[in-house]
C-alpha positions in Angstrom: -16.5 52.4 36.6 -13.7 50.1 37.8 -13.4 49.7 41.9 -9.8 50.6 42.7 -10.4 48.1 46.3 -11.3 45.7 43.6 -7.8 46.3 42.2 -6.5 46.7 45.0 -7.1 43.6 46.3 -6.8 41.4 43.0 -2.9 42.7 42.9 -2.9 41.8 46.6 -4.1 38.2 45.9 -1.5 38.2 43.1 1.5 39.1 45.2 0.5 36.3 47.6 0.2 33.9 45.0 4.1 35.3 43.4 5.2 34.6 47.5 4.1 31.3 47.1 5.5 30.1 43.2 8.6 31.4 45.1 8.4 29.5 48.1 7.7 26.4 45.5 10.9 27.4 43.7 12.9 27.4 46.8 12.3 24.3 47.8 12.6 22.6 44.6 16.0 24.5 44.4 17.5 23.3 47.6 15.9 20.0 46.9 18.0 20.1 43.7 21.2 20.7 45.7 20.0 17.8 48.4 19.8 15.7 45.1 23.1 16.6 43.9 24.5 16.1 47.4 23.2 12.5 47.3 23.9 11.8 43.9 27.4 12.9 44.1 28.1 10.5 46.7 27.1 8.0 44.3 29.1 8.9 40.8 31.4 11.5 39.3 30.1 15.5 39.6 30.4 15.7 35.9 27.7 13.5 35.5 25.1 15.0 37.8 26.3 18.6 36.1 25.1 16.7 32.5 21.5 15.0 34.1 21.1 18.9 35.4 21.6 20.5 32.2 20.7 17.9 30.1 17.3 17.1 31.7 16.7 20.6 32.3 17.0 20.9 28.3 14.2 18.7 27.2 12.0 19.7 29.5 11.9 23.6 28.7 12.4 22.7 25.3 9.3 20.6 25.1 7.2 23.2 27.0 8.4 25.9 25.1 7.1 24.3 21.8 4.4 23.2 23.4 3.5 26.8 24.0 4.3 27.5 20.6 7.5 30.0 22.3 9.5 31.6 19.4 12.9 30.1 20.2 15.9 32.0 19.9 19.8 30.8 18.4 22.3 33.5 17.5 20.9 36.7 18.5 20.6 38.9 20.4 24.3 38.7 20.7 23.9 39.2 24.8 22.0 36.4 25.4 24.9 34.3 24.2 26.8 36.4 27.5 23.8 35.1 29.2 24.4 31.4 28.7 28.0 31.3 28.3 28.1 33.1 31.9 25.6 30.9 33.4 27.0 27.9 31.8 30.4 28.5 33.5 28.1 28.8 36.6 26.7 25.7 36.6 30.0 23.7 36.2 30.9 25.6 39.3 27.9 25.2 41.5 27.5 21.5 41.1 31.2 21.3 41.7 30.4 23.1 44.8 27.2 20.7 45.8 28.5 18.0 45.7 31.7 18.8 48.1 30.1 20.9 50.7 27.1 20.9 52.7 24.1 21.9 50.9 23.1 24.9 52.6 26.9 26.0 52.6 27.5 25.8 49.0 23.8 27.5 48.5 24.3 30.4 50.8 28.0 31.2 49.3 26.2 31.0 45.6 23.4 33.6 46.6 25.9 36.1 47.3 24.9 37.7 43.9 23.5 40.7 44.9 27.2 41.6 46.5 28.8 40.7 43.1 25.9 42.7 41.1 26.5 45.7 43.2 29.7 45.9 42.7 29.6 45.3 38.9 26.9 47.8 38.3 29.0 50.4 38.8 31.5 49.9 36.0 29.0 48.4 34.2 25.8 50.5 34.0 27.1 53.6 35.7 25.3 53.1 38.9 27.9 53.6 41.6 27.2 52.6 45.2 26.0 54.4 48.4 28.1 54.4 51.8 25.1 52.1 52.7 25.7 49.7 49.6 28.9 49.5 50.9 28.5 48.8 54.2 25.8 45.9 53.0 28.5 44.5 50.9 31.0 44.7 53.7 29.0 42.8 56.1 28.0 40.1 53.4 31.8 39.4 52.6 32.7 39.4 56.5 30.3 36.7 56.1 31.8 34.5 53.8 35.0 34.8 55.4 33.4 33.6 58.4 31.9 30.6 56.1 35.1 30.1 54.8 37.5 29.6 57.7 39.5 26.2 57.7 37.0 24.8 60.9 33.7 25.5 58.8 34.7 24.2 55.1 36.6 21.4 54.3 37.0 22.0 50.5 38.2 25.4 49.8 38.0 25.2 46.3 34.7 24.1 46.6 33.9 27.3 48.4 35.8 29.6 46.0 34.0 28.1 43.5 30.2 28.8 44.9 31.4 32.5 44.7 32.7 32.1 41.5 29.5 30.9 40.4 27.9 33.6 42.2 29.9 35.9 40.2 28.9 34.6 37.3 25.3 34.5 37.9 25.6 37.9 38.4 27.0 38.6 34.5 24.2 36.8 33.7 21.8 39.4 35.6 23.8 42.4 34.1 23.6 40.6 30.4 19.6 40.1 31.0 19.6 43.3 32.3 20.1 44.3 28.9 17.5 41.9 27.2 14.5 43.3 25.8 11.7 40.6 23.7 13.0 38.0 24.5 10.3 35.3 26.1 11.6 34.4 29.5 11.1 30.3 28.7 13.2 30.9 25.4 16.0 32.3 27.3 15.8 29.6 29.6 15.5 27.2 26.7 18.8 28.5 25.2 20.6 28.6 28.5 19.8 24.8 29.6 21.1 24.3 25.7 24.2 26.0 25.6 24.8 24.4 29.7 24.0 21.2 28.3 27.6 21.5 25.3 29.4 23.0 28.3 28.9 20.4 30.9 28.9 17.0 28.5 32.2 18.8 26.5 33.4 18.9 30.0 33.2 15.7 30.8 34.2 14.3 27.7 37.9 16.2 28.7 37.8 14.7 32.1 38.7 11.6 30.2 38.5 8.2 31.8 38.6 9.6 35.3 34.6 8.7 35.0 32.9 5.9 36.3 30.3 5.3 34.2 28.8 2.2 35.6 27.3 3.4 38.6 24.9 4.8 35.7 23.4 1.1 36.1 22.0 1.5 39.2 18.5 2.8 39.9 19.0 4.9 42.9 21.7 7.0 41.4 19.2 7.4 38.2 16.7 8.0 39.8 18.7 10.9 41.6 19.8 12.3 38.3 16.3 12.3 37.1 15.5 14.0 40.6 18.5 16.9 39.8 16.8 17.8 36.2 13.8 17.5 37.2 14.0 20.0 40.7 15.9 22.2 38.4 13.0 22.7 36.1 10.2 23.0 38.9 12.3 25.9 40.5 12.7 27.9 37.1 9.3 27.6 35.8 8.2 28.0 40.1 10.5 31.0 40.0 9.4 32.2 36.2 5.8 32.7 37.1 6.7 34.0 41.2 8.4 36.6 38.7 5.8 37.3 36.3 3.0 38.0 39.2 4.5 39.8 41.8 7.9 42.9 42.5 11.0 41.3 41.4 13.0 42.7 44.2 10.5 41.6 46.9 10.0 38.0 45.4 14.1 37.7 44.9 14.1 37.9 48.8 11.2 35.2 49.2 14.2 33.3 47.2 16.6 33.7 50.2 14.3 30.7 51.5 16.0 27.7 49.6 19.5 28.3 52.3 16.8 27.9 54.7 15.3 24.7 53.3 18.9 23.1 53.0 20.1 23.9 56.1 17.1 21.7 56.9 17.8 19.1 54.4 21.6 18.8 56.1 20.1 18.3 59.6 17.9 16.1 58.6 19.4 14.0 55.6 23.6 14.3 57.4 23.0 15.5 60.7 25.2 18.1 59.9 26.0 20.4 62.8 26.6 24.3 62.5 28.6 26.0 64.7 28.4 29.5 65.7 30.7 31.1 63.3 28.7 29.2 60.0 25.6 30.5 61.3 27.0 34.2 62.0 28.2 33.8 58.9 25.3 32.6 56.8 23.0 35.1 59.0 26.0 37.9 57.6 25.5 37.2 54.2 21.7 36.7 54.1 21.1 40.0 56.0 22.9 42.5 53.3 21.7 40.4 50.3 18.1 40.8 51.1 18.9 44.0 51.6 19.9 44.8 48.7 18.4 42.8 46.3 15.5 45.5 47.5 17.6 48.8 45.9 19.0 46.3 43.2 20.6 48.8 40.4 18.9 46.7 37.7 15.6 48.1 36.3 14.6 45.1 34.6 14.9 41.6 36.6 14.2 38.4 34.5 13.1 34.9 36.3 15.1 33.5 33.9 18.3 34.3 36.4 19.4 30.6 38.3 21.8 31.6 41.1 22.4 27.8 41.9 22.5 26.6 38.3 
């Protein structure tokens, strides 16, 4: 006869060990934006959008294959609103990274539980409680506060975090949806369909990039340090997903605006003012909250709220 403290315990040891895969995730995730940061003081954003995408590519490709993953093209149809979604999302997050302080662009981008609320209920029929409400409320009081003229210099660099919040959350509302699809092949098609997106991108910016900073080590070695965060995070974030409750984990995830604010104090000596950090606290508050009654019955690690 099995022991139930037995069970007990072993799913104990394995929610502990999904805390920490997230934990891992987060700070490879706000490493990535560090990275970005750095990098895009160094060359074009276009460029460090490609290295993300690009590198990110290879590397799930060649572990998916390696795992012998069935790979997926042209169906199921809502993948493709997956990718295409989260594509759009990355063009606007790196955008965002490299124009704002890290933790700023990375707390404005994990506004997705706000944006998935809110689409849920024309969406998948699940309209919102007077609580829900006030919890998305409060969070957008917050980015207002973020988003005043004294706390971000680039305004469409901050409209364009929430944007890719936004669409982050289509992508949770299309995965929503998914159903046998392996987690790394919907990752695998993603990083794909990211990687046309970005390098079609840059090919329209036209000459406006300078492409021989690419000859100097440092800045590779910074692109080589975006892909390769990237791909920690998702396959950190993939297995913190497989082992423990998706809503409880998806909070752990709150960590990487924690990390970066570190990362800005340490790496610009960036200084926050009370009104960022009311802000921030505003919008991290009501997106816990909520990721913990999200309306989606299915989560998927697959989901990349900073691209």
């Amino acid at each position: 006869m099995e022991d139930p403290g037995g069970r007990a315990a072993h799913a104990e040891g394995e929610g502990g060990r999904a805390y920490l895969f997230m934990l891992l995730s987060s700070l490879a995730f706000a490493s990535m934006g560090a990275l970005s940061h750095l990098a895009g003081e160094r060359c074009d954003w276009h460029v460090v959008a490609v290295a993300r995408s690009s590198l990110a590519f290879v590397f799930t490709l060649t572990l998916s294959l390696l795992a012998g993953v069935r790979l997926v093209l042209f169906r199921p149809v809502v993948l493709w609103m997956r990718s295409v979604a989260g594509s759009l999302g990355v063009l606007f997050a790196f955008y965002a990274l490299t124009h704002l302080p890290v933790s700023t662009s990375l707390t404005l981008s994990n506004t997705v539980p706000l944006w998935v609320t809110l689409l849920a209920w024309p969406v998948l029929g699940h309209r919102p409680r007077a609580a829900h409400w006030v919890a998305v409320g409060t969070g957008l009081a917050g980015i207002v506060l973020i988003q005043r003229p004294e706390a971000v210099g680039d305004r469409l660099a901050a409209a364009l975090a929430l944007a890719n919040a936004f669409s982050t959350s289509v992508s949770m509302i299309g995965l929503n949806r998914l159903s046998g699809v392996d987690a790394r092949a919907v990752v695998t098609h993603f990083s794909g369909v990211a990687t046309i997106f970005t390098v079609a991108f840059l090919y329209a910016s036209g000459g406006r990039v300078d492409y021989s900073v690419l000859g100097d080590a440092t800045t590779l070695g910074l692109l080589f340090g975006v892909g390769l965060s990237a791909t920690v995070g998702q396959l950190a974030m993939t297995k913190a997903f497989a082992l423990g409750s998706p809503s409880r984990v998806a909070v752990v995830g709150l960590m990487q605006i924690v990390f970066a604010l570190v990362f800005d104090l340490l790496l610009w000596k960036r200084q926050f003012g009370p009104t960022v950090v009311l802000g921030i606290a505003l919008v991290v508050g009501p997106s816990a909250w909520l990721m913990l009654r999200s309306p989606l019955r299915r989560q998927s690690a697959a989901v990349h709220t900073t691209g």
